[in-house]
N, C-alpha and C positions, 0 to 999 in steps of 0.2 A: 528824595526818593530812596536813598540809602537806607535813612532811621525808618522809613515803612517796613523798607524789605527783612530791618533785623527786629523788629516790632511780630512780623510774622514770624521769623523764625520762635523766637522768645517765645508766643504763644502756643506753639506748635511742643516748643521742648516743654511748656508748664503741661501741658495737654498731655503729653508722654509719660510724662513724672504722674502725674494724678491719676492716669491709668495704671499705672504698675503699683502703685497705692494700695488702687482698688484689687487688684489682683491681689496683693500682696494680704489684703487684709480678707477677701472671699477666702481663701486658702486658709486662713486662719479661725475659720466662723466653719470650715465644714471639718474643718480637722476634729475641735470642737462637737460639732454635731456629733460627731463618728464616734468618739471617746464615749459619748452620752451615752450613743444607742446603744454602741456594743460592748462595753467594758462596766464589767460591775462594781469593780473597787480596781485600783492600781494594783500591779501586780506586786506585791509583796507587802500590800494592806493586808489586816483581818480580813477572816471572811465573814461577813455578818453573820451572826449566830441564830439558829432556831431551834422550834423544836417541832417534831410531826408526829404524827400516828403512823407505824406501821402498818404495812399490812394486816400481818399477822396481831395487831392491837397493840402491842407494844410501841412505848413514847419512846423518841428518839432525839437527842438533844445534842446537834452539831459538837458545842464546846466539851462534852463529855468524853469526844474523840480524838484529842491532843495526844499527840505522839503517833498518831496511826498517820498514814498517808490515805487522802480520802479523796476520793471521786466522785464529785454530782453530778448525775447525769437526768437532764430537763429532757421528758418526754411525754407523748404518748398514744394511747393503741393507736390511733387512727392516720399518724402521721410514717408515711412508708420509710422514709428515711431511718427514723428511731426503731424500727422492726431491724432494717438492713445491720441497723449496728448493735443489736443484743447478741447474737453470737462474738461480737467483737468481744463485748464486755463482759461474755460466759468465759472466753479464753482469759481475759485479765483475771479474771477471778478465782479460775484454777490454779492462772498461777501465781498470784501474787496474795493470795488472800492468807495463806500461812505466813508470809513475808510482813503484815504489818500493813498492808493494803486493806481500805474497807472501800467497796462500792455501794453510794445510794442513791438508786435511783428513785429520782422525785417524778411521781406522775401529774399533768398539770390538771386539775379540771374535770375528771372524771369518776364516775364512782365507786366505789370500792366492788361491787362485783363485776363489772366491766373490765375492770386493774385485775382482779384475784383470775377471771377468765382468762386473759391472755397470758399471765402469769406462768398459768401450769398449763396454756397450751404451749411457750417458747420455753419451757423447763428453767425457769429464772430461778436461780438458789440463793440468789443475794438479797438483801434487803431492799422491797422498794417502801417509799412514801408516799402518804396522799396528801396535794398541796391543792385540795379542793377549791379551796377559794383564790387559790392562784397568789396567796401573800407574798409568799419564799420566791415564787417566780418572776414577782414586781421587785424584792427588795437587791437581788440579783440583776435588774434591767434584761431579764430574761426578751427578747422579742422575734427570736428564731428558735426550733427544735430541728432534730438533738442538738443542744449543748450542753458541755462538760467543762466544769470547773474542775481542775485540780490544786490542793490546799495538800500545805506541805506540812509535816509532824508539829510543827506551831502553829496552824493554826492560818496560816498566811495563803492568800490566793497567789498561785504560780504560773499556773494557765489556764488558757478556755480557748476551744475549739467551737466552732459551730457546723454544723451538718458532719455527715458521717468522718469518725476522723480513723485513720488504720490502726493495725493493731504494732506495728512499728514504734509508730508515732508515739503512740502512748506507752509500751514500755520502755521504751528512750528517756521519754521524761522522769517514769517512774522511777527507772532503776539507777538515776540522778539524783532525783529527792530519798530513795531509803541510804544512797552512801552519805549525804549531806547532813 
């Protein structure tokens, strides 16, 4: 009767153990997932390089902007969030744009006179982009708006925010990467 009773126990502790297993390894398959969805490159990878059409028709080519500290910001009109945060990004811009700061904001999917309307209805003076066909927005794992990539004077992703992020926040970071 003994060897039953420690037979149960035994498969009781195996039963235990292969549960914390599985625990152990779901935890590792979502952490995984998470990195996929929402991280574009490692932080202090490249930033994948591109090139877009401005607005204004001028080509725009990420690696041409080494040494600048640069902000991408994924948006657009339609999304109320990315509205709430252009006066954010109108203050970075005043005051970091003589500092060696460039903001470009990539609009995802829409057309250039729908971009150029809201443009000079929100008084936008920095450069936006049009990433029509949503390429730069895939190659980024872009899959919430607004989000902001910030790439430091090399070239390197340093952070990303998603949904509206303060204006704190972001010169914090800023005024980190132009002492560095």
């Amino acid at each position: 009767m003994d060897k039953l009773y420690n037979l149960g126990d035994s498969v009781k502790t195996v039963g235990y153990i292969l549960l914390l297993i599985a625990a152990i390894l779901g935890a590792v398959i979502l952490y995984s997932v998470y990195q996929n969805l929402f991280a574009p490159e490692s932080s202090g990878n490249m930033a994948p390089d591109f090139e877009l059409e401005a607005l204004n028709g001028t080509k725009i080519k990420l690696s041409n902007l080494r040494g600048y500290v640069v902000i991408l910001d994924f948006w657009a009109t339609w999304c109320k969030p990315c509205r709430q945060e252009m006066p954010i990004l109108g203050k970075i811009y005043d005051t970091y744009s003589s500092k060696g700061v460039v903001i470009l904001s990539i609009n995802i999917q829409e057309n250039k006179g729908t971009v150029a309307a809201f443009a000079q209805a929100y008084k936008i003076n920095w450069t936006i982009l049009l990433d029509i066909n949503g390429n730069i927005a895939s190659k980024y794992k872009i899959k919430y708006i607004p989000t902001l990539i910030i790439i430091d004077k090399n070239g390197c992703i340093k952070h990303k925010h998603i949904g509206v992020t303060q204006y704190n926040v972001l010169a914090s970071e800023i005024d980190s990467l132009l002492k560095g």
